[in-house]
Backbone bond lengths (Angstrom), bond angles and torsions (degrees), N, CA, C in turn:
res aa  C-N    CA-C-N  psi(-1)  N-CA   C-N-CA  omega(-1)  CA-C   N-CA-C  phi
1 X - - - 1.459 - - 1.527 110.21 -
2 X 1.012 114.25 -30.80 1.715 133.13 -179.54 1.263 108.80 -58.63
3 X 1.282 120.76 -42.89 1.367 121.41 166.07 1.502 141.45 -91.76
4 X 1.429 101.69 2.89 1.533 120.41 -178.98 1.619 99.90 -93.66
5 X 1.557 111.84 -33.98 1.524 109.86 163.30 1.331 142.60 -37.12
6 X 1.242 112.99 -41.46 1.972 107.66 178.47 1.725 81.15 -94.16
7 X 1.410 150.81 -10.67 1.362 136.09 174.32 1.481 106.04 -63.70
8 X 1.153 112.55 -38.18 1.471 120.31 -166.07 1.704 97.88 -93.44
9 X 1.054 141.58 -39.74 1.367 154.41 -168.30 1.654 84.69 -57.65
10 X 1.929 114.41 -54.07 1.485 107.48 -160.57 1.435 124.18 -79.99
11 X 1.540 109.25 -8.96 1.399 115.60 -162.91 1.358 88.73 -103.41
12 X 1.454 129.98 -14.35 1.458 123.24 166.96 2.018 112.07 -66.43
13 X 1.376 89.41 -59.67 1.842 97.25 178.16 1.817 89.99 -50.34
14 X 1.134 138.55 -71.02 1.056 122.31 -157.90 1.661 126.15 -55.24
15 X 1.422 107.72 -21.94 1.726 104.44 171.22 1.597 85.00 -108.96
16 X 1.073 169.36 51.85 1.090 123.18 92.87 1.436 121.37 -92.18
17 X 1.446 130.41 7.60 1.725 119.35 138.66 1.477 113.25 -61.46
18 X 0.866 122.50 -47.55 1.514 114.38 -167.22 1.741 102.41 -79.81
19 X 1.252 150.25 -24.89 1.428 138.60 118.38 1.268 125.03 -5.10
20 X 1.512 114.21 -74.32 1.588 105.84 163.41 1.027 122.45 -54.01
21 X 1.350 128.86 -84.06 1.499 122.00 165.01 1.413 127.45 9.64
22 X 1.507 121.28 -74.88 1.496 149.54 133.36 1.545 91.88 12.31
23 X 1.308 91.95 -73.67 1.637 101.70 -148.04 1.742 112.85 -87.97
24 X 1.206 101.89 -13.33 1.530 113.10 -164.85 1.951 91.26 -97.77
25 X 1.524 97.05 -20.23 1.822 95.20 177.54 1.475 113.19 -72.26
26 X 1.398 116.82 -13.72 1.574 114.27 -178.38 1.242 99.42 -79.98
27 X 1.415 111.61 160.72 2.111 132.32 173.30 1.272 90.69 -91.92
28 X 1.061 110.80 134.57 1.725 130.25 135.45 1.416 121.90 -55.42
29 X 1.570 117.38 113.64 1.701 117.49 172.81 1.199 101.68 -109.28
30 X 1.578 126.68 140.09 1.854 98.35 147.41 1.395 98.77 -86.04
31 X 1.201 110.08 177.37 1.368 118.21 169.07 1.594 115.34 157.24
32 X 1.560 141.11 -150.51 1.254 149.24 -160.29 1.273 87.04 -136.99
33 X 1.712 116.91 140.10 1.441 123.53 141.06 1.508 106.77 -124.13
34 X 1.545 103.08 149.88 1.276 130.49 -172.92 1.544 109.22 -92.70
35 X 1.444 151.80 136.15 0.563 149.21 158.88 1.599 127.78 -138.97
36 X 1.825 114.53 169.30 1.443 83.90 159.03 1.279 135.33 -105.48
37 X 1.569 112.34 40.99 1.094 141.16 162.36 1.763 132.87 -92.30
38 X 1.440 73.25 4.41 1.604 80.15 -163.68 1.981 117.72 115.43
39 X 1.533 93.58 168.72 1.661 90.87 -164.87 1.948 82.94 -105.06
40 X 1.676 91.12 164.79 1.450 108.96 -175.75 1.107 112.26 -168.10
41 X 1.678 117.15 101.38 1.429 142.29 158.82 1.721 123.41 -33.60
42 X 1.100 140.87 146.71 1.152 104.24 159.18 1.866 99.00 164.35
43 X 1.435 117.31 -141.81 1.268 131.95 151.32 1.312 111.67 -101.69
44 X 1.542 133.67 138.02 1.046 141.49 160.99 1.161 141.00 -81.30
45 X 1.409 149.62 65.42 1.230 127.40 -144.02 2.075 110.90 -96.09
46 X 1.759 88.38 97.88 1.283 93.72 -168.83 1.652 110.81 -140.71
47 X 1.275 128.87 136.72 1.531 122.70 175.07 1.337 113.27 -81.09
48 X 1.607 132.62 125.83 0.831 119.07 169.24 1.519 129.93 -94.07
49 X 0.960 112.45 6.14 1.489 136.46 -178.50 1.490 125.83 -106.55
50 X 1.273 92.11 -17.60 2.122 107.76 171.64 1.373 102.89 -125.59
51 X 1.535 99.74 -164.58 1.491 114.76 -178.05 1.019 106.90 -94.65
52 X 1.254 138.55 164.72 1.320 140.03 -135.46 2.191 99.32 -150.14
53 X 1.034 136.71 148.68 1.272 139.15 -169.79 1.588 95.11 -79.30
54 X 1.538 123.17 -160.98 1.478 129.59 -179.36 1.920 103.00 -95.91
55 X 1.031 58.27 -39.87 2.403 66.23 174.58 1.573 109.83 -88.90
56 X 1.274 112.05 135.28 1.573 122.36 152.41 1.350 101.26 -105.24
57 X 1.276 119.10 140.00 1.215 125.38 161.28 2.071 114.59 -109.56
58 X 1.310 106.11 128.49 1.208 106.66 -176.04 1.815 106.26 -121.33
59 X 1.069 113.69 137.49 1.292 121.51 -171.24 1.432 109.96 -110.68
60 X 1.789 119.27 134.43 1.567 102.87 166.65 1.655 108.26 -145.63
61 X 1.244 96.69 -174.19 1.357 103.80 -142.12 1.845 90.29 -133.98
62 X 1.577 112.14 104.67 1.563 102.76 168.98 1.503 109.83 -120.09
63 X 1.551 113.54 146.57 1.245 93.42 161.62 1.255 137.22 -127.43
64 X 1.417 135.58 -168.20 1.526 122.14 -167.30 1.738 118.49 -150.37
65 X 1.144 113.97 137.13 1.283 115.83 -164.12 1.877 98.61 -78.57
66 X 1.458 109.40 122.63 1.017 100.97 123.50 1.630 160.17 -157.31
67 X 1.478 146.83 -107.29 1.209 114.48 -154.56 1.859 99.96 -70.04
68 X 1.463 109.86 166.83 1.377 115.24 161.63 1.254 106.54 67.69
69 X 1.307 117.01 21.67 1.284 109.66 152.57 1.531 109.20 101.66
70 X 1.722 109.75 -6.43 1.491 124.17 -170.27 1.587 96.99 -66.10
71 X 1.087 111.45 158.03 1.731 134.13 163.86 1.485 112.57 -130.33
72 X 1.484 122.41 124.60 1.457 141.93 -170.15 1.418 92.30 -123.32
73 X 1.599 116.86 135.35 0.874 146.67 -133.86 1.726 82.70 -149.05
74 X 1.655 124.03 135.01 1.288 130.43 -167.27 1.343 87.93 -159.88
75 X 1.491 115.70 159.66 1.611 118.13 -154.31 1.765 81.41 -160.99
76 X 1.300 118.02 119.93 1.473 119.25 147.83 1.231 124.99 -131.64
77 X 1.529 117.10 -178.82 1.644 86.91 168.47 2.028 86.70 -165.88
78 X 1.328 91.48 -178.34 1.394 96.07 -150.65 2.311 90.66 -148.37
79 X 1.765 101.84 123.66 1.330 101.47 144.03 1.175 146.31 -98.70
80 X 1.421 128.44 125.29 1.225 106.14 -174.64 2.012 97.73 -134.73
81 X 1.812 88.74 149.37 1.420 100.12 -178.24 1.126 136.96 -34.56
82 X 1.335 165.91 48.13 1.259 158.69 -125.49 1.558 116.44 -35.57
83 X 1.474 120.48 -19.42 1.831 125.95 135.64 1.103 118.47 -9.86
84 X 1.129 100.04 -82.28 2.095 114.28 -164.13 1.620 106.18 -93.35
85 X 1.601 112.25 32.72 1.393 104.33 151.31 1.312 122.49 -96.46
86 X 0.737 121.93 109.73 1.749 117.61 177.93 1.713 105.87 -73.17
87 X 0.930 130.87 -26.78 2.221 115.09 166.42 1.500 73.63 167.39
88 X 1.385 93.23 152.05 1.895 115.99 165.65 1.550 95.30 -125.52
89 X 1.677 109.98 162.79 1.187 131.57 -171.10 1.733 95.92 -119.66
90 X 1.541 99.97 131.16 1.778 99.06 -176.48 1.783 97.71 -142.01
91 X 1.130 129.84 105.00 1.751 135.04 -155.34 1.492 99.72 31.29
92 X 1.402 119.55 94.24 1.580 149.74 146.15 1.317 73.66 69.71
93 X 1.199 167.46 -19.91 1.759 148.00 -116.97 1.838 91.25 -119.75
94 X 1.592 125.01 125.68 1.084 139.49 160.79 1.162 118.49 -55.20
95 X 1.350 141.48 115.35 1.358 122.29 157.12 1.588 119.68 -118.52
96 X 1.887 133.19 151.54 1.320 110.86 160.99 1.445 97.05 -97.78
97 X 1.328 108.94 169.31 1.682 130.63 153.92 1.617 119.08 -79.63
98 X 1.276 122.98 82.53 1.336 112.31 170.97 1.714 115.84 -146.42
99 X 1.433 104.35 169.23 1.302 114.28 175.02 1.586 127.67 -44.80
100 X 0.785 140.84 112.84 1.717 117.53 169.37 1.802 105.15 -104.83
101 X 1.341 108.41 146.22 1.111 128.59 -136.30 1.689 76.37 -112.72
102 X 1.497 136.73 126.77 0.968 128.51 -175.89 1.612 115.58 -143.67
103 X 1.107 113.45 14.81 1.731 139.93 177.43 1.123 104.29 169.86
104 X 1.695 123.53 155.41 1.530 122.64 -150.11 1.320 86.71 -86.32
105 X 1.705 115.17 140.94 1.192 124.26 177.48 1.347 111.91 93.82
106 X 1.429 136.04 -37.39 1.050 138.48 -148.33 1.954 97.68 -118.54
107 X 1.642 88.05 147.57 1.634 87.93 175.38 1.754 117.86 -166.30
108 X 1.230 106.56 133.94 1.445 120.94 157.20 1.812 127.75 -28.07
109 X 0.853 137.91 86.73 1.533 130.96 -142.46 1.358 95.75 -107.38
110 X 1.697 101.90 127.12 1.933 119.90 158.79 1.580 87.52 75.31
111 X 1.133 140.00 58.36 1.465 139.70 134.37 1.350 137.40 -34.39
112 X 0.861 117.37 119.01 1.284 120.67 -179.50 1.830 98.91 -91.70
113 X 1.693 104.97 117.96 1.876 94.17 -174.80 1.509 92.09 -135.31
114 X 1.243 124.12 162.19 1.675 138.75 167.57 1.553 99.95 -144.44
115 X 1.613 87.56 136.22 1.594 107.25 173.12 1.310 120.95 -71.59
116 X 1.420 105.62 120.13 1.379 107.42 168.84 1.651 122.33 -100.01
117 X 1.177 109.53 -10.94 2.031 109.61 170.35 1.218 97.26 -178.00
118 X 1.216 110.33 145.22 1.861 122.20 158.88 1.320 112.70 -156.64
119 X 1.509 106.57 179.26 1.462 118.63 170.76 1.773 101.67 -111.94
120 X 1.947 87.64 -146.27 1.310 105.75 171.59 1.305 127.41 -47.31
121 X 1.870 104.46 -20.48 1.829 87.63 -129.01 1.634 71.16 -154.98
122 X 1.205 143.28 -9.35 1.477 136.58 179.58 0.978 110.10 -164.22
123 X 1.711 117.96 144.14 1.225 145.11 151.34 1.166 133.96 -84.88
124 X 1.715 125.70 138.23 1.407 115.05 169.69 1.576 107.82 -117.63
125 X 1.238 114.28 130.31 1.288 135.40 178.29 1.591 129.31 -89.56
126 X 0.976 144.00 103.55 1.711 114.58 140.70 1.186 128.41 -110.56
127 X 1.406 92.82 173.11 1.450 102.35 -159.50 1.563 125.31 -75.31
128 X 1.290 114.53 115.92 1.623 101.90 -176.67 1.398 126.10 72.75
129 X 1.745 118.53 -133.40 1.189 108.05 170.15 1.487 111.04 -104.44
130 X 1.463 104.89 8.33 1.867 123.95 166.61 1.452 111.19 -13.08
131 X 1.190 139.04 113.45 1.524 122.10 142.09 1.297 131.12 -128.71
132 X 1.299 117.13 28.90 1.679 153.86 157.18 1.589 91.55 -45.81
133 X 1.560 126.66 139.29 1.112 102.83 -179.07 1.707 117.91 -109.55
134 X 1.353 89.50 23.45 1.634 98.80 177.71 1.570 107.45 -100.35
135 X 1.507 125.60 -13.48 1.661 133.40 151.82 1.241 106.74 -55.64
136 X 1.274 150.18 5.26 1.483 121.52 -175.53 1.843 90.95 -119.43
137 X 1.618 94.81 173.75 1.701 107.11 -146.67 1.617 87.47 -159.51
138 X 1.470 106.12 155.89 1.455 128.12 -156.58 1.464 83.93 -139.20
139 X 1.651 89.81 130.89 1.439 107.44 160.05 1.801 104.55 -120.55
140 X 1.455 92.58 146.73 1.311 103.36 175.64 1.477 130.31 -150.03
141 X 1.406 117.79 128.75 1.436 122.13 -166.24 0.864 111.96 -0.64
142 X 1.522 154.84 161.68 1.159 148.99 151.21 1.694 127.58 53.44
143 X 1.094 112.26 12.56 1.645 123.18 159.40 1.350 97.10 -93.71
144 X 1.086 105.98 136.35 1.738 134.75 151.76 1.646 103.09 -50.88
145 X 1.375 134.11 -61.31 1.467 126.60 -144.17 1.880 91.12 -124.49
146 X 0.945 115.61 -176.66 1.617 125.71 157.56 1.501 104.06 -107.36
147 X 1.458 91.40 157.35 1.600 97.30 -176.76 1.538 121.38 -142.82
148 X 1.736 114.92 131.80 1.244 83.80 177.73 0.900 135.01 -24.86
149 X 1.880 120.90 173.27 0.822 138.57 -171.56 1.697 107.31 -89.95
150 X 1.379 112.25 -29.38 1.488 135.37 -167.12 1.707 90.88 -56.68
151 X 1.636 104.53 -56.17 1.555 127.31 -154.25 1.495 95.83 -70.21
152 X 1.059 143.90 -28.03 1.387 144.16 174.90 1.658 119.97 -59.16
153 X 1.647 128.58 98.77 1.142 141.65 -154.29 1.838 102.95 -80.20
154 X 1.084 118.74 126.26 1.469 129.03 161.60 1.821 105.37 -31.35
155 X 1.215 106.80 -49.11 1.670 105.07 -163.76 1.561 85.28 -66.35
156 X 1.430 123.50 -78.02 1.781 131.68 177.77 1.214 97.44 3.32
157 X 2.068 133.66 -72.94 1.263 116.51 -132.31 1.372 96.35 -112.22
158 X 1.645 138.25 53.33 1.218 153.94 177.53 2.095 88.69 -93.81
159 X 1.983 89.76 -50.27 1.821 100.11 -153.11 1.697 96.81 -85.24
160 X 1.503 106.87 12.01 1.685 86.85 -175.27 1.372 95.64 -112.41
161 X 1.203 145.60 23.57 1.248 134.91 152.70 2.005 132.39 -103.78
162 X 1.171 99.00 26.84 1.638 100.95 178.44 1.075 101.65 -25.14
163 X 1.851 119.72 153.48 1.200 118.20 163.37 1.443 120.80 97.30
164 X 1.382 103.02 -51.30 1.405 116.55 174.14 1.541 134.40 -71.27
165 X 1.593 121.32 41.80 1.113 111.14 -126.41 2.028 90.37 -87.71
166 X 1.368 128.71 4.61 1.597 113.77 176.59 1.786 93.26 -86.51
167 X 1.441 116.37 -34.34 1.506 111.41 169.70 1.266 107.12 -27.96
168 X 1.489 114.65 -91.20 1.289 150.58 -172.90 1.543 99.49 -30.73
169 X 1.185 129.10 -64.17 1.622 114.92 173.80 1.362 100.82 -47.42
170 X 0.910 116.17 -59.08 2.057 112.06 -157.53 1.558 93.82 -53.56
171 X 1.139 145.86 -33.46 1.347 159.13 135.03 1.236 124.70 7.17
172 X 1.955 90.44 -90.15 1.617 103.64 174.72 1.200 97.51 -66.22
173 X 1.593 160.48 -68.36 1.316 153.23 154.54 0.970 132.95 20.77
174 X 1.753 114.52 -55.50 1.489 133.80 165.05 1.851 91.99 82.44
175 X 1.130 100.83 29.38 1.815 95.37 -179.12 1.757 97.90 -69.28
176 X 1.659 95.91 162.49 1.601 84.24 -173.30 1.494 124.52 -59.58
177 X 1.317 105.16 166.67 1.812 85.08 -179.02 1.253 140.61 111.95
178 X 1.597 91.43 -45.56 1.823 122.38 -170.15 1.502 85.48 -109.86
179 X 0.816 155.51 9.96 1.585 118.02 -161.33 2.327 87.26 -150.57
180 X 1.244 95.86 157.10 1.670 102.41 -166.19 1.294 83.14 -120.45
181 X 1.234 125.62 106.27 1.393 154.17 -170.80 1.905 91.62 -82.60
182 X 1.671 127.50 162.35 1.462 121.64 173.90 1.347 109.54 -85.98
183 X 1.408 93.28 -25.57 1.973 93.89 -168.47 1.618 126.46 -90.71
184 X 1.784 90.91 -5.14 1.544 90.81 -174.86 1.362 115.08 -69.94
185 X 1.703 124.05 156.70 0.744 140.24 -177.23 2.106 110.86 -74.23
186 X 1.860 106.57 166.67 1.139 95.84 -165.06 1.568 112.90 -79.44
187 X 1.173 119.57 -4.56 1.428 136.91 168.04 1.073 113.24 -36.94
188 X 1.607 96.27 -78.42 1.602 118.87 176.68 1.691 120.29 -55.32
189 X 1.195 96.70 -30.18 1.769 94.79 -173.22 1.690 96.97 -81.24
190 X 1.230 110.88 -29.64 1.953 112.70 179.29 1.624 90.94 -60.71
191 X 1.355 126.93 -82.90 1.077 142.60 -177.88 1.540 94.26 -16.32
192 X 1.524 115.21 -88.68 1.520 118.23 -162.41 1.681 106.51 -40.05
193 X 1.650 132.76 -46.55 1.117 101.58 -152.28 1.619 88.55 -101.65
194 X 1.354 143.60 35.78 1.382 132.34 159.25 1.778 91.53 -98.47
195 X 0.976 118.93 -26.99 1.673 117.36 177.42 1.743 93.89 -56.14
196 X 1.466 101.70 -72.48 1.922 111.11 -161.08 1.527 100.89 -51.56
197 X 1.569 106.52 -44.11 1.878 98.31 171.38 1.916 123.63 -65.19
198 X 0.864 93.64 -32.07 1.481 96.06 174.47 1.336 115.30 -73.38
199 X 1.547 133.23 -41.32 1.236 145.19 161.99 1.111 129.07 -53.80
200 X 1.056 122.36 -36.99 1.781 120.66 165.19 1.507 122.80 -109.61
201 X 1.538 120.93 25.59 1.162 123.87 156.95 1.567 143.97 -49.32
202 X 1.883 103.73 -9.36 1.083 120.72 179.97 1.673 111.27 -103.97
203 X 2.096 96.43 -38.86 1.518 74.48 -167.42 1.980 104.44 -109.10
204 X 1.178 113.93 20.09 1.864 108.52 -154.46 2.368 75.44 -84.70
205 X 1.370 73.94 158.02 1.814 84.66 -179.09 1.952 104.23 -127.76
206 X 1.094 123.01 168.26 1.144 123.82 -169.57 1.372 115.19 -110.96
């Protein structure tokens, strides 16, 4: 037993470094989270630039008068699943919490995303304070997750423009512009679909 002691002594120091660590790897936000639990002010401890665990934990801070003029200062804090967030606010900036879908099957977990343009029927996202243009992600009616932009099929965005029918020629046409070429770069494919989202904001129908 004498010797299983500093074994056990070390594998203790070692998870609680890697605990801190853990915990010292999350950012600090202040800001608001939304939930459907309710809203909660506070510190955020969330990455907006990586993937994020199943829990956020947000911490806050109220305080309270009392007699003689004293002020008490109370600190709680609360986890909740990254599920039942509906978007937190971190300096005026919107964000949701979700998956991004980044090869079929495969995905980026607890995202931090803000909208940058949509219509009826889709959103374009990136991630965080991301502006690499291979971070941004398409949401679309009836998908569960957003998805790259890469992952989005030429045949797919024929059926996402109802309505649009001078679009839709420039389309079938393949005039420049309209059409998601294999070789283009991720620039160009960001570029093209903030063009196609900005362009049919008046007439695409749902």
């Amino acid at each position: 037993m004498k010797y299983l002691l500093p074994f056990i002594i070390l594998i203790i120091c070692v998870n609680l470094s890697f605990a801190n660590t853990s915990k010292l790897s999350k950012e600090k936000h202040h800001g608001k989270v939304y939930s459907i639990l309710g809203e909660y002010e506070g510190d955020i401890y969330i990455k907006l630039n990586e993937e994020n665990d199943e829990t956020i934990e947000i911490k806050m801070e109220s305080v309270t008068e009392k007699s003689k003029g004293l002020k008490k200062k109370m600190t709680s804090s609360i986890k909740l699943n990254a599920a039942v967030i509906s978007r937190l606010v971190i300096d005026s900036i919107t964000y949701k919490v979700r998956n991004i879908e980044y090869e079929d099957g495969k995905y980026y977990k607890n995202c931090c995303i803000r909208e940058i343009s949509n219509n009826a029927k889709m959103s374009l996202y990136a991630w965080g304070s991301k502006t690499e243009a291979n971070t941004y992600s398409l949401w679309i009616e009836g998908y569960t997750y957003p998805k790259m932009l890469k992952e989005i099929s030429a045949v797919t965005t024929l059926f996402l423009f109802t309505g649009c029918n001078e679009f839709k020629t420039k389309m079938r046409e393949k005039q420049k512009g309209y059409y998601l070429e294999e070789n283009i770069t991720d620039e160009e494919r960001l570029s093209i679909w903030k063009k196609w989202i900005d362009e049919t904001k008046d007439c695409i129908k749902v």
